[in-house]
C-alpha positions in Angstrom: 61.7 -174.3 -64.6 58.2 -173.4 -65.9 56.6 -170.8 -64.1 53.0 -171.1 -63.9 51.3 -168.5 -61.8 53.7 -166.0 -61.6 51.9 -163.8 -58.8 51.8 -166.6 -56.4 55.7 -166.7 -56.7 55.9 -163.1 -56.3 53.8 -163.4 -53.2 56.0 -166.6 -51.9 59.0 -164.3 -52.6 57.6 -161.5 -50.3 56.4 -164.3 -47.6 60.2 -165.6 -47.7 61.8 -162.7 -47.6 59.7 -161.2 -44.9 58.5 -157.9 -47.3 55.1 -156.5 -47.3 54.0 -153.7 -49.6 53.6 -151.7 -46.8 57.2 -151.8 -45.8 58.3 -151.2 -49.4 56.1 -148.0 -49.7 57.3 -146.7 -46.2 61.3 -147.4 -47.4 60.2 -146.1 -50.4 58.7 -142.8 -49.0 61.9 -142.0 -46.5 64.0 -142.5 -49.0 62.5 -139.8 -51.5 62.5 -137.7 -47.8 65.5 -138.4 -47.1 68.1 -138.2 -50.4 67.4 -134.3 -50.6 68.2 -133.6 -47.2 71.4 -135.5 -48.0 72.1 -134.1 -51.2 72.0 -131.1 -50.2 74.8 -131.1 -47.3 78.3 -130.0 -48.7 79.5 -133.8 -48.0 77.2 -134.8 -51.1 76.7 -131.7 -53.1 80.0 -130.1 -54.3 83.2 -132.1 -54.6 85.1 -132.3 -51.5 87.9 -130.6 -52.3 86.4 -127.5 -53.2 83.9 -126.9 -50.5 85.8 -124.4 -48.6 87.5 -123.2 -51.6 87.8 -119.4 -52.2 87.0 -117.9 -56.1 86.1 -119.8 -59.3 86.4 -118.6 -62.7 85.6 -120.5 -66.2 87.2 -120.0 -68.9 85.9 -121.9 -72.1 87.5 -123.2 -75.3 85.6 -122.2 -78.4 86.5 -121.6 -81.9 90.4 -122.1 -80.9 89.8 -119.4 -78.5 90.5 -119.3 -74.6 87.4 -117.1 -73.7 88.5 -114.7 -71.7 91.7 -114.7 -73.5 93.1 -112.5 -70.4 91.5 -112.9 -66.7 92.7 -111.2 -63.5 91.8 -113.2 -60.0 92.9 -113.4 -57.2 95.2 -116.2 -54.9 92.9 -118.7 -54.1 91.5 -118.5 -56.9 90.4 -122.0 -58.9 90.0 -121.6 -62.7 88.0 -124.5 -64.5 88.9 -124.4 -68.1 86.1 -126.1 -70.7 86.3 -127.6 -73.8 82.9 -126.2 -75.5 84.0 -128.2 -79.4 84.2 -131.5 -80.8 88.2 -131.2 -81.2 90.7 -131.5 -78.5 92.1 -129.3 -76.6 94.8 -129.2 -73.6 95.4 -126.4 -71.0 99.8 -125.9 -70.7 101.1 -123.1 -68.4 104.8 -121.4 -70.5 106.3 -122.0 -67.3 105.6 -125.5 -66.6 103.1 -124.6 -63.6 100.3 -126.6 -64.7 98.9 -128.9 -67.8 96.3 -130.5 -68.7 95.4 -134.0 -70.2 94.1 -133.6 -73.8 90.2 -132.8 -73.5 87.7 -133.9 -75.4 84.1 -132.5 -75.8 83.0 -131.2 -72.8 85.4 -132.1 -70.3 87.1 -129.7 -68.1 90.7 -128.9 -66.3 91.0 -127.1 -63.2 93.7 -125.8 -61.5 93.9 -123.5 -58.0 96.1 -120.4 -58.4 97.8 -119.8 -54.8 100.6 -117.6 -55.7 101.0 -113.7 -57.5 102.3 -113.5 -60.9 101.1 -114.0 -65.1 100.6 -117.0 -66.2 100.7 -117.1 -69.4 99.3 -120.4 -71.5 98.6 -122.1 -74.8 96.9 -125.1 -76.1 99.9 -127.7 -77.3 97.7 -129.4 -80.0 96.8 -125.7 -81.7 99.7 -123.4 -80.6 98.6 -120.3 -81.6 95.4 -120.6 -79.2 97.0 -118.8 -76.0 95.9 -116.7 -73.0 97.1 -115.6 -70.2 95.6 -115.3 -66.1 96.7 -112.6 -63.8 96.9 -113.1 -59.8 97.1 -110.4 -58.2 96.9 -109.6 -54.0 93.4 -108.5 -53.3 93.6 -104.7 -52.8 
């Protein structure tokens, strides 16, 4: 097919379809309105899961460090660990309450701490890279 006046077929296209530049600058124009109104309701901004969660804390994996290496929070609490190097990292509770998958660069683990006690944990690729949380009642 050889096109030879290619804003006539544009124009047929519009005619066909019923479009008028008009109509695409109005859709155009409520939908730049209206995505921020909708991005910001909790349905759209945070994940759903967490919107009417209590407490987060990060904790970041640096150097073969847990940074804090020791944190104190409370129940309800949801800690959002962070792999901030190139190698790869995982998150395993001594106790067998939580674990992560292995995490590359930048990706994260998170995990909601609902009941009192020490959690100790290390990283099962470098063993020796090990922290611990503390969850404790509010006073």
């Amino acid at each position: 097919m050889t096109v030879r006046n290619s804003t006539r077929l544009v124009r047929n296209w519009e005619t066909v379809l019923g479009i008028r530049k008009s109509q695409n600058i109005s859709r155009t124009l409520r939908l730049i309105l209206l995505f921020p109104a909708l991005a910001s309701t909790s349905c759209l901004a945070e994940d759903a899961t967490n919107a009417s969660a209590g407490p987060m804390v990060t904790v970041s994996m640096d150097h073969n460090t847990f940074i804090p290496g020791e944190i104190t929070v409370v129940p309800g609490t949801t800690v959002t660990w962070v792999n901030n190097e190139s190698m790869p990292h995982t998150v395993v509770d001594l106790n067998k309450s939580f674990r992560s998958k292995t995490l590359a660069k930048d990706a994260s683990f998170s995990f909601t701490f609902t009941a009192a006690g020490d959690y100790s944990y290390l990283c099962s690729i470098h063993p020796n890279m090990k922290a611990k949380i503390i969850v404790k009642p509010a006073s």
